[in-house]
TORGULO-803586 format. One record per atom (N, C-alpha, C): x, y, z. Coordinates in steps of 0.1 Angstrom, whole numbers, plus 5000, padded with zeros to 4 digits. Layout:
XYZ ...
//
This chain:
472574749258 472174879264 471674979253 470775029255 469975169246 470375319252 470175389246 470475509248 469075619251 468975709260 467475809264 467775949265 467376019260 467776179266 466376149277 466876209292 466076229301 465876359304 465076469305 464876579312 463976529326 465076519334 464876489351 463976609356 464276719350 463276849355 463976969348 463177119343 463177189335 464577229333 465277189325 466577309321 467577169322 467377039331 467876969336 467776879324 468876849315 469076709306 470076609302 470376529300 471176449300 471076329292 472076209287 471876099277 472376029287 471275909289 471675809297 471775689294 472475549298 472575439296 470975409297 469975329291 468675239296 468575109291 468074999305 467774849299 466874879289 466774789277 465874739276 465074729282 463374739275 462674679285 461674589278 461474419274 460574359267 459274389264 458374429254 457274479250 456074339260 455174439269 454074359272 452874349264 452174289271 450474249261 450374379252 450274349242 449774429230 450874539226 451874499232 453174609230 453674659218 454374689214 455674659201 456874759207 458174729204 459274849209 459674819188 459974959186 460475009178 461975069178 462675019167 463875129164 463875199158 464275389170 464175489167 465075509155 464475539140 465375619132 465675739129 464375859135 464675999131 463576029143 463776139150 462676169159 462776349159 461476419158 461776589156 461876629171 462176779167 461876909175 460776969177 459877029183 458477149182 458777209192 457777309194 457977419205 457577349215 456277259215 456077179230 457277129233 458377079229 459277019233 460277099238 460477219231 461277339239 460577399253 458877339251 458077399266 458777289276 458677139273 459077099282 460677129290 461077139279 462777189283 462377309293 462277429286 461977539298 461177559306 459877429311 459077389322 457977499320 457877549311 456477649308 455077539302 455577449296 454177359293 453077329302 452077349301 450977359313 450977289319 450077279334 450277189344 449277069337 449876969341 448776799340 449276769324 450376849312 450576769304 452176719297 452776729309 454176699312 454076619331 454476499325 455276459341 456776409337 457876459348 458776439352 458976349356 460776279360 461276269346 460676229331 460776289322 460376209310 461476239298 461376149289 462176149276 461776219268 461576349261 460976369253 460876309237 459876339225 459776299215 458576239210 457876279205 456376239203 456176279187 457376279177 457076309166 458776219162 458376119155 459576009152 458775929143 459675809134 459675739126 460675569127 460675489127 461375379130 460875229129 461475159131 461375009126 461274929136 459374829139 459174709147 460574609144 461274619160 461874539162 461674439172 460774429178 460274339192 458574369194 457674279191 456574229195 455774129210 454974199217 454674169226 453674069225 452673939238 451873869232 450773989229 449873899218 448673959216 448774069201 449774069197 449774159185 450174119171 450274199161 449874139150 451674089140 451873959142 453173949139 453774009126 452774039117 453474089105 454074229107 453474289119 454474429119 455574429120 456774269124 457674269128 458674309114 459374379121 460274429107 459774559096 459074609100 457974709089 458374869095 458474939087 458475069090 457675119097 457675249104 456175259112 456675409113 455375479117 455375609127 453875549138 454075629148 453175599153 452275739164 450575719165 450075799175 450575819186 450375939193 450975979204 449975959218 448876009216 448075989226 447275849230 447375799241 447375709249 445775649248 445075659241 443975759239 442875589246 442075539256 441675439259 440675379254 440375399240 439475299234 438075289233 437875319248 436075279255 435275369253 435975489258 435075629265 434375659251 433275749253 432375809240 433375849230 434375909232 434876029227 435775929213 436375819222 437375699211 436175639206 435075639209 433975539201 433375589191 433475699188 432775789176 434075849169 435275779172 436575829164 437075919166 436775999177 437476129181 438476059195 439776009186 440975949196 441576039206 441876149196 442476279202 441576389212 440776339214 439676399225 439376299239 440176159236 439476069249 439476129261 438676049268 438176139283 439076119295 439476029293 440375939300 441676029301 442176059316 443476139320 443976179306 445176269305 445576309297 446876199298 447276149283 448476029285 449176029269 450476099272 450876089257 452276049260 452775969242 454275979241 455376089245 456176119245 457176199252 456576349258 455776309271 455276399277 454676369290 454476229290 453876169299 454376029302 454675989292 455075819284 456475899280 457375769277 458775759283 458575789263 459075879252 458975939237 460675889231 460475929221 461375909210 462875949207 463276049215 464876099219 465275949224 465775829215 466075749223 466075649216 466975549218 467675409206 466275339203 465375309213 464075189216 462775309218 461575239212 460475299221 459575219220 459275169234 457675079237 456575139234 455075129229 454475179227 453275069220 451775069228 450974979226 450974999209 450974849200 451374799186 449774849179 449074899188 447374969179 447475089176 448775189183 448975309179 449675299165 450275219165 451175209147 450275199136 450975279127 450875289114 451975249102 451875159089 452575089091 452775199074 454175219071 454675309060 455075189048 455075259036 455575149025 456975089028 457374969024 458574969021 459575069016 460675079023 461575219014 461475319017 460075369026 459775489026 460875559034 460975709033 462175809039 461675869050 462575759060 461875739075 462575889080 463475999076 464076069078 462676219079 462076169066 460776209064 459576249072 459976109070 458576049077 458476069089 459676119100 459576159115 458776279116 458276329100 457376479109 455776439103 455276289103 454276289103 453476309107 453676349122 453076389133 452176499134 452876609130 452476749130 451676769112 451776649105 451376619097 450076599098 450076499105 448576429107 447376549116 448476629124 447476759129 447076849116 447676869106 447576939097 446476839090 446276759090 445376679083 444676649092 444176629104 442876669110 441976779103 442976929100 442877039099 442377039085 442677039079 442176999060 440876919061 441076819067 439676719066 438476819071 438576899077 437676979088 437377079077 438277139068 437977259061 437477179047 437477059045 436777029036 436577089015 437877099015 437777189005 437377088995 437077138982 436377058970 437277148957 437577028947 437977138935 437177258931 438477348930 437877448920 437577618934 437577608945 437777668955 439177718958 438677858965 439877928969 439877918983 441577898987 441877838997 442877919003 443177939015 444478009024 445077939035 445977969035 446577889049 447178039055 447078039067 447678159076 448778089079 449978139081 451478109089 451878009077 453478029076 454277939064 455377909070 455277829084 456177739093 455877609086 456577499096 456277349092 454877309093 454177389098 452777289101 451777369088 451877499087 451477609075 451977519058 452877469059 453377409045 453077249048 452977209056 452477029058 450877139055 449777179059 448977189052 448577249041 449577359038 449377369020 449777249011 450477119016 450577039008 449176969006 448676919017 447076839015 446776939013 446277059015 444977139005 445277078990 446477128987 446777138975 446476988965 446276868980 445776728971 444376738966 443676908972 442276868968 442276918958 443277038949 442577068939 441777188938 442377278948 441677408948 442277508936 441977598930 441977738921 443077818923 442577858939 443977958945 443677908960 445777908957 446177818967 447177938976 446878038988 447878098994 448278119005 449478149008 450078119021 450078239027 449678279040 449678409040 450578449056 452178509049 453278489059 454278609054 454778689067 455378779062 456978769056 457278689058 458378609055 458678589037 459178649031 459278629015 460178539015 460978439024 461578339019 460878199021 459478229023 458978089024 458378109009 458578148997 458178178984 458178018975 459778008980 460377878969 459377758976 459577728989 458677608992 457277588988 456677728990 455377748987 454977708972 455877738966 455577728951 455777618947 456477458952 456777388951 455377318949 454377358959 453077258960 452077408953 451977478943 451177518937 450777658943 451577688953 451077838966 451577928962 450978058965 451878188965 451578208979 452578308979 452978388993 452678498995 451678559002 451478699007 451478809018 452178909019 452178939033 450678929041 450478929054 448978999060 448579059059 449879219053 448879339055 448379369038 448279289030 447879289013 446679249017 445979329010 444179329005 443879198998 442779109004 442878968996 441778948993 440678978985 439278878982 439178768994 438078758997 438078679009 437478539001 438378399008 438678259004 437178179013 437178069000 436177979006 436377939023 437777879025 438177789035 439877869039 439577879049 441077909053 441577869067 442377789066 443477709078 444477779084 444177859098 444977919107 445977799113 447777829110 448277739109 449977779118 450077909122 450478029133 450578029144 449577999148 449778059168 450378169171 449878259163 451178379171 449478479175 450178549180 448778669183 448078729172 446778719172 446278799161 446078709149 446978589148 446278539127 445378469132 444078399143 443178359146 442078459137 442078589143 441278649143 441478729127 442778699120 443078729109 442378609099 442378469105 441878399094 440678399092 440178459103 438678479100 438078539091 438878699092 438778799080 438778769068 439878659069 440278639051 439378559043 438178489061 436978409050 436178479046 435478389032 434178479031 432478459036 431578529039 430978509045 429978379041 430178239049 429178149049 430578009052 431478099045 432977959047 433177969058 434577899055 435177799069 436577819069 436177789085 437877889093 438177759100 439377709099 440277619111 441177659116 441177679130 442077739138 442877609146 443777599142 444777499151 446177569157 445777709160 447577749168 447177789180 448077779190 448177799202 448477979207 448578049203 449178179210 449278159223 450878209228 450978239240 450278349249 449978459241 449278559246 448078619236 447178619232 446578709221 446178879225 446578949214 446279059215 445079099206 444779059196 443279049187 442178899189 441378929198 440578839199 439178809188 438878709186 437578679177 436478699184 435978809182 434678889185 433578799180 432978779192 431578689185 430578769178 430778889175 429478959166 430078929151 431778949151 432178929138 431778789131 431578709140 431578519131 429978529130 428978599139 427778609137 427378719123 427878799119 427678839111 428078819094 429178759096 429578689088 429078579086 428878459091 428278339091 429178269088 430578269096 431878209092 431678059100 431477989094 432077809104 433277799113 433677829124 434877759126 435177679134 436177599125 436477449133 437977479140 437677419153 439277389160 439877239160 441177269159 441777129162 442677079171 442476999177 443776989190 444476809186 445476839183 446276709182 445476639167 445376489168 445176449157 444376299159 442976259154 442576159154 443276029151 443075939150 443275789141 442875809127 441575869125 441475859115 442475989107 442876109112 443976189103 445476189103 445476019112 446776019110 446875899100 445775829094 445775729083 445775809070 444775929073 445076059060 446476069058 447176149065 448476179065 449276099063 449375939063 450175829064 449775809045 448175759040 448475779027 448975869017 448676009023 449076089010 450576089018 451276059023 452776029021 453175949016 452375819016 452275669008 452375688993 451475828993 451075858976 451875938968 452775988975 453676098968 453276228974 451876238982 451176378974 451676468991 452176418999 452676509013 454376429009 455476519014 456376549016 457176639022 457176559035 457976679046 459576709046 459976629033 461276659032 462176769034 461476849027 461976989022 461977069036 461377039043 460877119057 461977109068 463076979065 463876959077 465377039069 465577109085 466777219080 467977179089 468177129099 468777099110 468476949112 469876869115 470276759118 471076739130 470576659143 471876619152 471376519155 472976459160 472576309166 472176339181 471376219188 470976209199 472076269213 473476289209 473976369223 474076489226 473876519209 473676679212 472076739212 471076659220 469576739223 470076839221 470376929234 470577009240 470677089231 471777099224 471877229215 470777239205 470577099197 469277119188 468177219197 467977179211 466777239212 466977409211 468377439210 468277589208 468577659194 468277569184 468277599175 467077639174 466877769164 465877809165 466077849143 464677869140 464377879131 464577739114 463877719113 463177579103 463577499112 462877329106 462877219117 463877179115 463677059132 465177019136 464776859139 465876759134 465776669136 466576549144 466176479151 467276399158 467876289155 468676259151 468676059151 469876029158 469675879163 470175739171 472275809166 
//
């Protein structure tokens, strides 16, 4: 018997006994060794996540790390026994959108790991063996469960395209703000800053080459800068801090915004900006090497540990990440 956190419906959770269930054509079931927390996961708990991308019951967990233990027919036997993290979205292969490598855009219903598909709060997870990615031997699978929000951050870097010798910013110095100042920082930029009101994200930042600055400090405006926040207003802040002809990436969600990006301002500036939602195939093979390489390390980022019966309380921990294991 395996073990599941089920949220049956919002507020409603619990750890249940689950069969087994044998991997079908092109399957693989993995054992879960470390699975995270995010705020989509606290949406699902408090039932605010939008309509069509939560169905009930489901298990949450869509950001985990763990080991092929069962292969289905049709797949590639050497995964058996190998490390892995794996993609989340269900993404089908065919449509335009998977055929030009935009996985995280397929056209096809919306279908993800713990959201829609039965995720990672949980001893076992089935999950077609094409979404895996396979980690070195040894690697620190504890780690390695925030590859996820990783690989979004590395969508987001590949988009802003930085080249040595450029000045670079990241807006917000949360987990996803520091997973991308680490890849900037593989490319080799001049100045590297994090821009967060927060003076205790200083020591982390400095770790990978960053300084820390409030929002409201006067800044020469940066080649490329990575809105990395979601809160109201650093959209329209990252824009500011480009300078006129660079490039803005905006990957945060705000619940409400109260400063919106004026189309006269990106017209007059001649600012690029790219958005990102979730993460290709190809940025989660980014993010899987430079973890391979030394050069990403989400170590430092996990602050909170519980085992799988206490969800519940993890999910109300609030402040730095939180992690689960078996």
């Amino acid at each position: 018997m395996s073990r599941a956190v089920v949220l049956e419906r919002p507020g409603e959770l619990r750890v249940q006994r689950t069969e087994p269930q044998a991997p079908g054509y092109g399957e693989a079931v993995v054992r879960v060794a470390w699975s995270g927390i995010c705020g989509s996961d606290r949406e699902v708990f408090a039932g605010t996540r939008a309509e069509g991308y939560v169905r009930y019951p489901v298990t949450p967990g869509h950001e985990w790390s763990g080991t092929v233990v069962e292969l289905g027919p049709g797949t590639d036997e050497s995964l058996l026994g190998k490390p892995v993290v794996g993609e989340g979205f269900r993404n089908c292969g065919r449509c335009a959108s998977c055929r030009r490598g935009d996985t995280n855009l397929c056209e096809a219903a919306y279908d993800e790991t713990g959201f829609t598909q039965p995720g990672a709060w949980s001893d076992e997870l089935r999950l077609p063996a094409r979404l895996l990615h396979e980690l070195p031997e040894g690697a620190d699978l504890r780690a390695a469960a925030l590859l996820e929000p990783a690989a979004c951050m590395a969508a987001a870097t590949l988009k802003a395209a930085v080249v040595p010798g450029e000045r670079v910013a990241v807006v917000g110095g949360g987990t996803l703000g520091m997973l991308a100042t680490q890849l900037l920082a593989a490319s080799g930029p001049a100045e590297l800053v994090v821009v967060d009101p927060r003076a205790d994200r200083t020591e982390l930042a400095r770790r990978w080459g960053a300084v820390v600055v409030p929002p409201d400090e006067e800044l020469a405006p940066f080649d490329a800068v990575v809105e990395a926040a979601g809160a109201p207003g650093t959209g329209a802040l990252a824009v500011r801090l480009t300078r006129r002809g660079g490039r803005t990436v905006l990957t945060g969600l705000a619940g409400t915004e109260t400063s919106p990006i004026a189309p006269a301002d990106l017209v007059a500036s001649a600012v690029t900006v790219h958005t990102v939602f979730g993460a290709s195939s190809a940025a989660w093979t980014h993010a899987v090497r430079a973890f391979a390489a030394g050069l990403l390390d989400p170590a430092p980022l996990i602050t909170h540990e519980f085992p799988l019966e206490q969800a519940e309380e993890a999910l109300h921990t609030v402040g730095g990440k939180v992690v689960l294991h078996p």
